[in-house]
C-alpha positions in Angstrom: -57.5 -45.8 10.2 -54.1 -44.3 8.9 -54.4 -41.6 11.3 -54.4 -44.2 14.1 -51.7 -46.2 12.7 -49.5 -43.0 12.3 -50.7 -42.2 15.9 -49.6 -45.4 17.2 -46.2 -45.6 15.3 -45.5 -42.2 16.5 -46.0 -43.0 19.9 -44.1 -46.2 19.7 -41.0 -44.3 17.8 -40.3 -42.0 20.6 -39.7 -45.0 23.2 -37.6 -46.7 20.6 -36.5 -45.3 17.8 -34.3 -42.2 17.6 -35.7 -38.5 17.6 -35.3 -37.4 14.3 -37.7 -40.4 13.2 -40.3 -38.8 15.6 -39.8 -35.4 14.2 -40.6 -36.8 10.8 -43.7 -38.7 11.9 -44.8 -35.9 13.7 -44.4 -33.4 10.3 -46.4 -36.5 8.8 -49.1 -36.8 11.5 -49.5 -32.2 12.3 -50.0 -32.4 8.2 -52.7 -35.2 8.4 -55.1 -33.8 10.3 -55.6 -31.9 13.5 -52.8 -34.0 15.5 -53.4 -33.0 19.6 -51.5 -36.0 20.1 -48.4 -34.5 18.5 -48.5 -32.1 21.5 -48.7 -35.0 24.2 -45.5 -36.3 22.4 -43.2 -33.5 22.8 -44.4 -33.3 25.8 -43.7 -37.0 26.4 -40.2 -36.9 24.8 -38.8 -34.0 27.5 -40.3 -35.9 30.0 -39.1 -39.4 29.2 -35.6 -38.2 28.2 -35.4 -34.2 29.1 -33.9 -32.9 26.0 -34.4 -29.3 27.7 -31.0 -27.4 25.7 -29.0 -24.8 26.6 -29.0 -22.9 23.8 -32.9 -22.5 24.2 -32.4 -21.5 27.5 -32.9 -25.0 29.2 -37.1 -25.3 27.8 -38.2 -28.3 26.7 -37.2 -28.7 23.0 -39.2 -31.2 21.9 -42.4 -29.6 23.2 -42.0 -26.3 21.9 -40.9 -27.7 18.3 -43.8 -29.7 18.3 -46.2 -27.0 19.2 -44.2 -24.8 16.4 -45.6 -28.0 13.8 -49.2 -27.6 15.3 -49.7 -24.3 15.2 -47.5 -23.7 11.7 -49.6 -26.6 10.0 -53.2 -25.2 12.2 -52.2 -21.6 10.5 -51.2 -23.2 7.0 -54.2 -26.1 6.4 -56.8 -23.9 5.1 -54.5 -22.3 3.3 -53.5 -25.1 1.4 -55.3 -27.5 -1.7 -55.0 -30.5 0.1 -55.9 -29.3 4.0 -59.5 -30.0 5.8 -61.8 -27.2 5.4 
C-alpha cells in the first residue's frame, strides 16, 4: 500500500510539482523496493518537458539519472540490512 501511494505521488509530482521533489521521491521509491516505475518516470519527465542538457551532451537527464538510482540501489539492496533478499 505505501508503495502504491509513493508510486502515485511520484507520478503526480512530475506533472506538478518541481523536479527536485521528483528526484527525492524517486531516491524514496528505487530504495523501497524494485521501483520499474521510477524508469517510466524519467522517461516521462524528458518527454513531457525535454530536460535533454548540454553539458551531457543533449541525452535525456532525467532518464539516465533515474536509471543511475535503479541500478545503484539494484547493486546496493542486498548489500544492505534493511534491503529485500
Amino acid at each position: 500500500m505505501q508503495r502504491l501511494f509513493l508510486a502515485a505521488l511520484f507520478f503526480f509530482s512530475i506533472l506538478f510539482f518541481p523536479w527536485w521533489f521528483s528526484v527525492f521521491l524517486a531516491v524514496l521509491l528505487v530504495f523501497f523496493d524494485t521501483a520499474y516505475e521510477v524508469l517510466l518516470g524519467g522517461i516521462l519527465i524528458d518527454g513531457f518537458y525535454g530536460a535533454s542538457l548540454p553539458i551531457f551532451f543533449h541525452l535525456p537527464a532525467f532518464t539516465i539519472l533515474f536509471a543511475a538510482f535503479f541500478f545503484i540501489a539494484e547493486f546496493l539492496r542486498p548489500r544492505l540490512r534493511y534491503g529485500k533478499q
